[in-house]
N, C-alpha and C positions, 0 to 999 in steps of 0.2 A: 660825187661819184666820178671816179676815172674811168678815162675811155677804155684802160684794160679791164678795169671790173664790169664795166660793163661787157665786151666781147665774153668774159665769162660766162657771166648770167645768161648772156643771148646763147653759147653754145649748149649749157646748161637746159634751157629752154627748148631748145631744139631737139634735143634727145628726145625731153620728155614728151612733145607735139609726137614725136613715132614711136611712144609706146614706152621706150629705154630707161631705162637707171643709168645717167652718167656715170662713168668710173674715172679716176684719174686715166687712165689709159686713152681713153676716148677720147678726153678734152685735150692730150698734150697731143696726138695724132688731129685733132677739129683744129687745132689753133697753130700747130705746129711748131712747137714747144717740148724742153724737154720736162718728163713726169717731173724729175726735181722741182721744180721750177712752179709747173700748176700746184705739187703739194704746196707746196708754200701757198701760195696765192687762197687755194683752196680755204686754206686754215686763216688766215686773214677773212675773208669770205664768210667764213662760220661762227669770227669772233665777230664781224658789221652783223652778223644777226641775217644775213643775206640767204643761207644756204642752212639746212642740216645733214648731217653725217649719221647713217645707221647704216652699223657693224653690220658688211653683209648684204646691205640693203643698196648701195649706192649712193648718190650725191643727189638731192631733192633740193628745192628750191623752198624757203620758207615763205611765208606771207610777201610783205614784203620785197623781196627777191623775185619772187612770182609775179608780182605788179611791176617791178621796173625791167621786167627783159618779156612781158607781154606788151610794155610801150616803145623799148627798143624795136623788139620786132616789127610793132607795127611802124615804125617810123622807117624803118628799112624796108619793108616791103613797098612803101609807098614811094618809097627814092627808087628803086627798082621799076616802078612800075613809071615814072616819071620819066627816066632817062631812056627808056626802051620805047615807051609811047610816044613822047614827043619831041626827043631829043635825039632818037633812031638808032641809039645804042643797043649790039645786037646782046639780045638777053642769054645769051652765055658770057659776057661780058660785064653786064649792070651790078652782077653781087659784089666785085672790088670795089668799083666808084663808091656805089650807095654804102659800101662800111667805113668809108674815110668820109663820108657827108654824114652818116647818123650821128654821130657824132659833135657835129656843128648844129646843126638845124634846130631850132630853139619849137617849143610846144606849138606856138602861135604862126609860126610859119609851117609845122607840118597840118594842122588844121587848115590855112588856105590854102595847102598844098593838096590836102584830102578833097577841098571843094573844088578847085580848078580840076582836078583828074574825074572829078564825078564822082567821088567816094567808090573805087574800084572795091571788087568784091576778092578779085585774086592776082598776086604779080607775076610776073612773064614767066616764071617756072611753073605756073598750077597751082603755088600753095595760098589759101585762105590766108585777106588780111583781114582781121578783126580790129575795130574801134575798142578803144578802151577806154 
C-alpha cells in the first residue's frame, strides 16, 4: 500500500463518515488534485479491489478498502490527538503533521501510542476515533 492509495481511501472514507458518495470531484478538490489525475488513480483503486464504482452511484469503498482507511483513520486521529495533547501543537495545525506521520507509524506503535494517550475517545476537532 502507497501513501497515495492510501490518502485516497482516507478521503474516500471521510466522505462516507458525513453521509457523501464521493465523486471524482470531491476527491481532486480533498486532495487537491486535478480530476484527471484522481480518475486514474481511481481506476487503479477499483482494479486493487479497494473501491467500487456504481453508475450514478458515486465511489464506495469495498470490503477491504473499508478496513484499511478505517485503520488509517484511526492511526491519524490518534497522531492528532498526540501532537495537540502533549506535544501543544495547536489543533488547527495537528492535521498536516499527523498525515505525513500516518504514514510512518508501524501497527505496534500506534497501539502504544493508543495506551499512553488513554485510548482517547475523540481528536482535537471533535471527530470519534474508533479502535479497529
Amino acid at each position: 500500500m502507497t501513501p497515495t492509495r492510501e490518502d485516497y481511501l482516507r478521503a474516500i472514507y471521510r466522505f462516507s463518515e458525513d453521509g457523501v458518495r464521493a465523486r471524482v470531484v470531491d476527491i481532486a478538490k480533498n486532495l487537491g488534485l486535478a480530476r484527471s489525475t484522481v480518475s486514474e488513480r481511481i481506476q487503479a483503486l477499483k482494479k486493487a479491489n479497494f473501491i467500487k464504482l456504481n453508475k450514478g452511484e458515486g465511489i464506495v469503498l469495498s470490503k477491504n478498502g473499508l478496513v484499511l482507511a478505517r485503520q488509517l483513520t484511526y492511526k491519524h486521529r490518534l497522531i492528532e490527538v498526540f501532537l495537540h495533547k502533549t506535544l501543544g501543537i495547536d489543533a488547527k495545525k495537528v492535521h498536516v503533521e499527523a498525515h505525513k506521520l500516518e504514514h510512518a507509524f508501524s501497527d505496534v506503535v500506534i497501539a502504544r501510542l493508543a495506551k499512553f494517550l488513554g485510548n482517547p475517545k475523540q481528536d482535537p476537532h471533535g471527530e470519534k476515533i474508533v479502535k479497529v
